[in-house]
Chimera marker file (.cmm) of the C-alpha trace (Angstrom):
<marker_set name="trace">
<marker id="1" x="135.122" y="184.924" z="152.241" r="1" g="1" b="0" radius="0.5"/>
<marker id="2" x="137.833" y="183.501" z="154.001" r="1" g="1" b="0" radius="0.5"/>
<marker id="3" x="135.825" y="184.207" z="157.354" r="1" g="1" b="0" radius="0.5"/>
<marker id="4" x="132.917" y="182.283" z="156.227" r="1" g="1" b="0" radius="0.5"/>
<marker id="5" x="134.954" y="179.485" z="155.356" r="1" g="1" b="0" radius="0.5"/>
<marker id="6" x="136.187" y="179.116" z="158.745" r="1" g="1" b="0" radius="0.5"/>
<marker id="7" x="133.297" y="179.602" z="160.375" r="1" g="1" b="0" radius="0.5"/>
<marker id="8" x="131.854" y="176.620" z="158.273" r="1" g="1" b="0" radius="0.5"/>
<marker id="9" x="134.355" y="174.613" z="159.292" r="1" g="1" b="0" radius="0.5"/>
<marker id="10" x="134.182" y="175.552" z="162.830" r="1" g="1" b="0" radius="0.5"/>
<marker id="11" x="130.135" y="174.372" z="162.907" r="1" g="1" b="0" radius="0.5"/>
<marker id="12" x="131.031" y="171.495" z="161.087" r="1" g="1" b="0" radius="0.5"/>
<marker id="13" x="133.549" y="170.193" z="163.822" r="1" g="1" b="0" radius="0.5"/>
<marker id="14" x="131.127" y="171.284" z="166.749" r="1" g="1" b="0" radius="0.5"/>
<marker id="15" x="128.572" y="169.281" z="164.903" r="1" g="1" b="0" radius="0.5"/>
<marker id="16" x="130.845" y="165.916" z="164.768" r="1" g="1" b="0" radius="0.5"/>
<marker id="17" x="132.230" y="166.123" z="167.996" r="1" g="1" b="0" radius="0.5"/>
<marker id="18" x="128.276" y="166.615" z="169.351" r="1" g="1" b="0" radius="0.5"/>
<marker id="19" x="127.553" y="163.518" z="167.011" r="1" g="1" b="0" radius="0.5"/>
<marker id="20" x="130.853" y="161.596" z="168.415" r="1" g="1" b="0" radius="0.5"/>
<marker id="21" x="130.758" y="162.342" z="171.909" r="1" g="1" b="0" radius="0.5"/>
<marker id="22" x="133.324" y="159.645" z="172.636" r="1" g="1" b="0" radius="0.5"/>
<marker id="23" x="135.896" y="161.385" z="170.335" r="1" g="1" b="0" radius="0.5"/>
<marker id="24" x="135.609" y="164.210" z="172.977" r="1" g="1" b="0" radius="0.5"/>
<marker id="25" x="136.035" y="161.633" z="175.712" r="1" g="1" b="0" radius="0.5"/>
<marker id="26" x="139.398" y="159.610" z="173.799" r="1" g="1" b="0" radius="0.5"/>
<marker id="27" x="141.035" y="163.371" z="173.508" r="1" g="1" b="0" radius="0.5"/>
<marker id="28" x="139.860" y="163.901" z="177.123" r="1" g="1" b="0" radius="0.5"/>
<marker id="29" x="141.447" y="160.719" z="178.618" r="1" g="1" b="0" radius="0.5"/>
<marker id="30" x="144.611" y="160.967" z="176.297" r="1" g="1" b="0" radius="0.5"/>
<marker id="31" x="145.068" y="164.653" z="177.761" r="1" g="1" b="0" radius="0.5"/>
<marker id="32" x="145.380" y="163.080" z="180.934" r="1" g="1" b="0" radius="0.5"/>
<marker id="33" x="147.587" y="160.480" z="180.361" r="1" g="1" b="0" radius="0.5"/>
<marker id="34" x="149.960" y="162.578" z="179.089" r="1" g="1" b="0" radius="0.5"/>
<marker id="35" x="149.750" y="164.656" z="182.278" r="1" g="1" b="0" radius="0.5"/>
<marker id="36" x="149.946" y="161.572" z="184.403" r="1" g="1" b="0" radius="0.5"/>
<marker id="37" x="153.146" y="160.629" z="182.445" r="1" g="1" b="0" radius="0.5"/>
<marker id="38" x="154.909" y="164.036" z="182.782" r="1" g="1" b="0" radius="0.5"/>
<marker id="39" x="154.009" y="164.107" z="186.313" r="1" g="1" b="0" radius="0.5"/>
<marker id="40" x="155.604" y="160.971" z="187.487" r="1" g="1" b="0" radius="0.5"/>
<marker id="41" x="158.218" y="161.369" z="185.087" r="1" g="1" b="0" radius="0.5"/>
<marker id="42" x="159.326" y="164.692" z="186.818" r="1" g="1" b="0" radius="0.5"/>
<marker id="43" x="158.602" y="163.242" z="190.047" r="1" g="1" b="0" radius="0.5"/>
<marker id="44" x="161.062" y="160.333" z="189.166" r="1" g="1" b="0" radius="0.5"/>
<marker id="45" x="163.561" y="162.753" z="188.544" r="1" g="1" b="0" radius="0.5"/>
<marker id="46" x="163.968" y="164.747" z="191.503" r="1" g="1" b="0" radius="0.5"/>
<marker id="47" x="164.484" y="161.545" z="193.504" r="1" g="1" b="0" radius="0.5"/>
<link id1="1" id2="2" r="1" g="1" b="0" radius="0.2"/>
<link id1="2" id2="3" r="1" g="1" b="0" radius="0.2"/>
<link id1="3" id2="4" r="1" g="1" b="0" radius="0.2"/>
<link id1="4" id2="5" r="1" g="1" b="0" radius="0.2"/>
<link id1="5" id2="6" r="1" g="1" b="0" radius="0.2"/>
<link id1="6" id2="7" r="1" g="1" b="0" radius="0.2"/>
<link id1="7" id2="8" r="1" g="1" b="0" radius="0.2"/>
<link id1="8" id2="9" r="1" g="1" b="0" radius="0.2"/>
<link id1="9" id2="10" r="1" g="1" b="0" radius="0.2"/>
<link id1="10" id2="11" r="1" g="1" b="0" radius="0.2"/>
<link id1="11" id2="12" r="1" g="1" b="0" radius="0.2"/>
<link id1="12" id2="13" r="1" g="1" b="0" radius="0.2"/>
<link id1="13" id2="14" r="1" g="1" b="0" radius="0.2"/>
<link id1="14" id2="15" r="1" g="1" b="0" radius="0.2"/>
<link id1="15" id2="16" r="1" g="1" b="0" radius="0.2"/>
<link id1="16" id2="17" r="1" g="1" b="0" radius="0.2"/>
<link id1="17" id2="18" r="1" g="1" b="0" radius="0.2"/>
<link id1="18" id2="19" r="1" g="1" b="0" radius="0.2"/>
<link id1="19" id2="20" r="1" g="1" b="0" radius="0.2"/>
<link id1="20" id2="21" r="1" g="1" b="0" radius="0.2"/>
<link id1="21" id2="22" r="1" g="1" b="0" radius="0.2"/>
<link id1="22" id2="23" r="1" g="1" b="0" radius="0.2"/>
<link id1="23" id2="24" r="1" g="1" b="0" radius="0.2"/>
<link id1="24" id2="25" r="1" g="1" b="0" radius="0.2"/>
<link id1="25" id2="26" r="1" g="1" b="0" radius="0.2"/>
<link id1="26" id2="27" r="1" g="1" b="0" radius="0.2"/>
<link id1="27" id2="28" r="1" g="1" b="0" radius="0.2"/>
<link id1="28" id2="29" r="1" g="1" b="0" radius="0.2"/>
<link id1="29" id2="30" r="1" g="1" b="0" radius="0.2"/>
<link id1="30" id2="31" r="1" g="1" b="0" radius="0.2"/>
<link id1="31" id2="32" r="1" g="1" b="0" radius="0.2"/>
<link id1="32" id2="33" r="1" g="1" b="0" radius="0.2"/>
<link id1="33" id2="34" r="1" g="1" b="0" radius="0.2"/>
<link id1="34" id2="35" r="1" g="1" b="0" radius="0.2"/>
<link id1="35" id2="36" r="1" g="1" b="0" radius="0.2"/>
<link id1="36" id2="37" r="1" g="1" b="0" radius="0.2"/>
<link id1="37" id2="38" r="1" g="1" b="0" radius="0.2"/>
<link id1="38" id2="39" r="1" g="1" b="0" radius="0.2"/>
<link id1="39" id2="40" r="1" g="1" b="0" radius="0.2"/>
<link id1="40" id2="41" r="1" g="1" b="0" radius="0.2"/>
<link id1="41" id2="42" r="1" g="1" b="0" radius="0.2"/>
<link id1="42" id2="43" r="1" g="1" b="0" radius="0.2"/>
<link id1="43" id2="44" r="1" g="1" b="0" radius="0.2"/>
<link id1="44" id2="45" r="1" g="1" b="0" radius="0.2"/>
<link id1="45" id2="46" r="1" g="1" b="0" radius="0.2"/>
<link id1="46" id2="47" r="1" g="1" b="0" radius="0.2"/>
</marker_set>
């Protein structure tokens, strides 16, 4: 039961994120700040 459950939920989210492309895109370009940030944060730091 539990299974099914989960696999609702699962199509559910594939279905909003297909329906909200640009929520994709926000989590997409927020992944890569964050990488930008840690990068030049650590290259600050060896300096």
């Amino acid at each position: 039961m539990k299974q099914i459950i989960s696999d609702y939920i699962h199509l559910t989210q594939m279905e909003f994120l297909i329906k909200h492309p640009f929520v994709i895109i926000g989590m997409f370009v927020v992944f890569v700040l964050i990488i930008e940030l840690i990068w030049y944060i650590q290259k600050r730091k060896k300096k």
